[in-house]
C-alpha positions as CSV (number, residue, x, y, z in Angstrom):
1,X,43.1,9.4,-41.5
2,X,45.1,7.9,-44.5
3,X,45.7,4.0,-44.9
4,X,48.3,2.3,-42.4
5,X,51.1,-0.2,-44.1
6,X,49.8,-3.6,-44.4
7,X,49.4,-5.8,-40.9
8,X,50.4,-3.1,-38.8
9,X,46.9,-2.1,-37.7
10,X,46.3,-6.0,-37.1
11,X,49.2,-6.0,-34.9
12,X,48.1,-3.5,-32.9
13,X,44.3,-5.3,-32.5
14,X,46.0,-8.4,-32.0
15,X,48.0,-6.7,-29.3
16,X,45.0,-4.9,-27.9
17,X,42.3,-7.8,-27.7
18,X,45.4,-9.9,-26.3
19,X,46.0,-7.5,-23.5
20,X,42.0,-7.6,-22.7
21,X,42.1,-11.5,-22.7
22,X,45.0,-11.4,-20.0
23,X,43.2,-9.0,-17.9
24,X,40.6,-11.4,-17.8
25,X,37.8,-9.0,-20.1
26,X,37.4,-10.2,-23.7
27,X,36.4,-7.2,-25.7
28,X,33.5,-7.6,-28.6
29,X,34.2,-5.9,-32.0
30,X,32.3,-2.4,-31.1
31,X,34.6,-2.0,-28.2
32,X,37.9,-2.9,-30.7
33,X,36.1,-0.5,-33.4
34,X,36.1,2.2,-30.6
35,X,39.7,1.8,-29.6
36,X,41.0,2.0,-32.8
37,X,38.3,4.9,-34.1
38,X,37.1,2.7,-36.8
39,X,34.7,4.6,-38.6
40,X,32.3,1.2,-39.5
41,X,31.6,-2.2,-37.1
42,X,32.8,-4.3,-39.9
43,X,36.3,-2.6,-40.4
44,X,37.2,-4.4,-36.8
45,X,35.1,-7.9,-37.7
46,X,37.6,-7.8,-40.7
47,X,40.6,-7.4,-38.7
48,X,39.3,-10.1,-35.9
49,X,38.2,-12.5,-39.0
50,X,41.6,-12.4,-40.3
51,X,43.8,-12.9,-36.9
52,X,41.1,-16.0,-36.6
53,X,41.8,-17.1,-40.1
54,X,45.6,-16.7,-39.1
55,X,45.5,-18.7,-36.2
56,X,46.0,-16.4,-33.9
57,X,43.0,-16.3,-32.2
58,X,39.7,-18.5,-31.7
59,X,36.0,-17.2,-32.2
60,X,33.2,-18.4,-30.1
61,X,30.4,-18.7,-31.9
62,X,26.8,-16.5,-31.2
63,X,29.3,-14.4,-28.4
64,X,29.2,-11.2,-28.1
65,X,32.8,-11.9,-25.8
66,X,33.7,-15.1,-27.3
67,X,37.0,-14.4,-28.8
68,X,40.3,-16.3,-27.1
69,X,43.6,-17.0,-27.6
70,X,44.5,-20.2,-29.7
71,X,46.1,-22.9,-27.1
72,X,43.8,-21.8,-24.2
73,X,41.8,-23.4,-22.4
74,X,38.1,-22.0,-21.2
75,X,38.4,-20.8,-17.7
76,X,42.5,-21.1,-17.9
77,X,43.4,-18.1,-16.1
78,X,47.4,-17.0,-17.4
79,X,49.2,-14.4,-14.8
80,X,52.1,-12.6,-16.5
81,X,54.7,-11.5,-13.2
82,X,57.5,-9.9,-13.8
83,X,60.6,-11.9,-12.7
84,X,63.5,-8.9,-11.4
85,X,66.4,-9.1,-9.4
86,X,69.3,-12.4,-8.8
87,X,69.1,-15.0,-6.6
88,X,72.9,-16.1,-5.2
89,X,73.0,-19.6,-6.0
90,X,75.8,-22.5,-5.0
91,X,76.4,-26.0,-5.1
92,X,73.4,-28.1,-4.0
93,X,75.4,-29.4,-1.3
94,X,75.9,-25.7,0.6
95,X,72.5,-25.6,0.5
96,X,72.0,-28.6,2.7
């Protein structure tokens, strides 16, 4: 497998250890090395290293799981719903 261009392959971790953090089931780096068939461990510590040193994301420390989003909070659980359709809407005073 030849070389991707530069950051795209940290997009795609990003987006896949963001996706796991949503569904509520941080992934550790041999679960990352498996999804992207990294041949070595440390290709995928590279990759989470530099999204931490980017700011994108927070490492525990001595946790196997401990990698979470920057701005969240331990336990803060985020839902994403998608919001689809219109609501007819009038004048505050047709509502009453």
């Amino acid at each position: 497998m030849g070389r991707t261009p530069a950051g795209e392959t940290r997009e795609k971790v990003f987006a896949f250890v963001r996706d796991r953090l949503l569904a509520g089931q941080p992934p550790t780096v041999r679960e990352v090395q498996d999804a992207f068939g990294f041949r070595a461990v440390r290709t995928a510590q590279q990759h989470l290293e530099r999204l931490v040193e980017d700011g994108r994301l927070v490492a525990g420390r001595h946790r196997a799981r401990g990698y979470r989003l920057t701005g969240s909070t331990p336990g803060a659980r985020t839902v994403l719903a998608p919001v689809l359709g219109r609501v007819p809407a009038g004048a505050l005073d047709e509502a009453i």
